[in-house]
N, C-alpha and C positions, 0 to 999 in steps of 0.2 A: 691567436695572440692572448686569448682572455685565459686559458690554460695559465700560460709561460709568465702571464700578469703576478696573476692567482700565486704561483711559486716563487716568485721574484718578489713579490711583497713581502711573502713570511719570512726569507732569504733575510728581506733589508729589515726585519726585528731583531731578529739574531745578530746582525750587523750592530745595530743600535745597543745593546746587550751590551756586545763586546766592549766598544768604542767606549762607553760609558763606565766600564769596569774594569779598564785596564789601567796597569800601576802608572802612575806619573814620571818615579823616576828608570821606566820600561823602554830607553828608546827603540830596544830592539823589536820589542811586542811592538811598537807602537808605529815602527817602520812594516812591517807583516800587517796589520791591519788597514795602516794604508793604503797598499799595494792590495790587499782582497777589497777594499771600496773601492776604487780607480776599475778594476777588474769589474765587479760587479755593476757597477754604470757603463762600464762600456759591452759589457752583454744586451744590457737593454739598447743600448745605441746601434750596437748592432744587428740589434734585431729591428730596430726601426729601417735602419737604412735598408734591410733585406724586402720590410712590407713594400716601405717606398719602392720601389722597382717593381712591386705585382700592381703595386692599389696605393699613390702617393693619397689621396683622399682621406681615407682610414686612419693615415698617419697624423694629416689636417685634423681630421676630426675625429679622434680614437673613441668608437662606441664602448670598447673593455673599461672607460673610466669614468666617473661620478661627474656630474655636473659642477661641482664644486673644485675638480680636481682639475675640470676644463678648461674654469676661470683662468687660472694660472699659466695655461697653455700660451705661446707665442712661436708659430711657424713650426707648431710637432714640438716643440718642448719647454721646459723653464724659461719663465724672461728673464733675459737680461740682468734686471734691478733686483729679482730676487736671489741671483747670484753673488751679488755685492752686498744684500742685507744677511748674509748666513756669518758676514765673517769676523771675528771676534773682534769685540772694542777694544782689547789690552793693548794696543799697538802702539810702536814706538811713534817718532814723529816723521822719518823717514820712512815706515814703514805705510804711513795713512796718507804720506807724498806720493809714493807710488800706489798706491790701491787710486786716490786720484787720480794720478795719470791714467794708469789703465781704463778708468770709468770716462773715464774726456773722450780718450782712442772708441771705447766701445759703443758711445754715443753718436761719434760719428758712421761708423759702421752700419750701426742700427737704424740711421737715418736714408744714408741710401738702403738700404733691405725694406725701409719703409715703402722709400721712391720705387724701387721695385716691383714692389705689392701693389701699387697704385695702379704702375701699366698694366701687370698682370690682371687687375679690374676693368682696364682700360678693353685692353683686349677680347677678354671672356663678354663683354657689351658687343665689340665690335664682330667676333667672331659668331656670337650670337642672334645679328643684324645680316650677316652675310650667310646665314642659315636656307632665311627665309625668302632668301633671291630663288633657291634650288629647284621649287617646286614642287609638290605630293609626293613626285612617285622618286625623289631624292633627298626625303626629306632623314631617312633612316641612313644614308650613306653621309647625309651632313652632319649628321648626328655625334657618329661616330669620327666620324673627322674633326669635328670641334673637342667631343671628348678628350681626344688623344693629345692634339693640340695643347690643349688647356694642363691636361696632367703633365704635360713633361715640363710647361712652362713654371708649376707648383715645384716639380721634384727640383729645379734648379734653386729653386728660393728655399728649399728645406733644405736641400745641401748647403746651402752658406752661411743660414741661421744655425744649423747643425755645427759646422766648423765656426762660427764665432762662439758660438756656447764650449766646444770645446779648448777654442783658445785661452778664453777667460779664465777658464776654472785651471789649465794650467797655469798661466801667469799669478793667478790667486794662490797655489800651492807653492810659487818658487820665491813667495814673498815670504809667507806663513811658515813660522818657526814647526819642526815635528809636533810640539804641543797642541799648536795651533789649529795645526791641521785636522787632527784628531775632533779637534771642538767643533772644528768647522762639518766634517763629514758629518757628527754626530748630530750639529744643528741639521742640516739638509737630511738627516734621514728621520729625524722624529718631525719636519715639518712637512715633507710627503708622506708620513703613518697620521698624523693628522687630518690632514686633506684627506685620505684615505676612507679613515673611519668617519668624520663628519659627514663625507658625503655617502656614505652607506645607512647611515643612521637618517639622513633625511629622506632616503629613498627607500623606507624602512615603514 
């Protein structure tokens, strides 16, 4: 993964390049570059969801990125709230009525995905307590039983943090005018080359 990272970053400068120096009144350029960001996030999505199925953990806690980039992390990927702060203030009044809406809807989402996490805590305690019933010479077979346990109950909760992340940012794209759009990719991708660099720089 730290390969596919390493290419996919430089990938998303060139992106940024683009996005940034394309003609305004382009919509056709402007529709094409769209469509290669959408593309290119969902390469990395899809590469996520392929780790998850080996090693949901990894995905949790992705070693290929900066501690700075980790911050930002929520359940394997972007929160939420930073998905709603990418997206450009020029908005009409109907248009920051629905960006509203959708942020109310995604709140509450977020809140059970919270509740979720909790069991999933709940559990990893309880499963953990029910280890120790086993005895020495099963202690390697409870081991891995709790492992397994535990990972599948993680991969369920990055799937549906995964699917609200990509719900949002579609709803987000079918508000946002083509212009819009464009500003919006172009925030979201200089604000992951920042995280990027800053956290390489301090690991430096």
């Amino acid at each position: 993964m730290e390969v596919f990272y390493s290419e996919w970053i430089v990938q998303k400068q060139q992106l940024l390049n683009d996005l940034l120096s394309v003609p305004q009144d382009r919509a056709d350029l402007q529709n094409l570059l769209i469509s290669r960001a959408l593309s290119h996030y969902s390469e990395y999505c899809q590469r996520m969801s392929e780790l998850a199925e080996r090693d949901v953990f990894q995905v949790l806690a992705p070693h290929w990125l900066t501690s700075i980039e980790i911050s930002f992390l929520w359940n394997g990927g972007v929160k939420p709230c930073v998905l709603f702060r990418l997206i450009p203030k020029d908005l009409t009044v109907d248009k920051r009525r629905q960006v509203h809406q959708l942020r109310q809807e995604t709140i509450e989402v977020e809140s059970a995905l919270e509740s979720k996490m909790r069991i999933l805590e709940d559990a990893v305690i309880m499963l953990m307590a029910l280890s120790t019933v086993h005895g020495p010479h099963k202690n390697g077979e409870a081991r891995a039983d709790i492992t397994h346990r535990v990972a599948e109950l993680m991969r369920r909760v990055y799937i549906e943090a995964d699917g609200l992340r990509r719900m949002i940012i579609t709803r987000i794209l079918e508000i946002l005018s083509i212009a819009q759009t464009v500003q919006y990719f172009a925030e979201a991708s200089r604000l992951l080359l920042r995280l990027r660099q800053s956290g390489l720089r301090q690991m430096a």
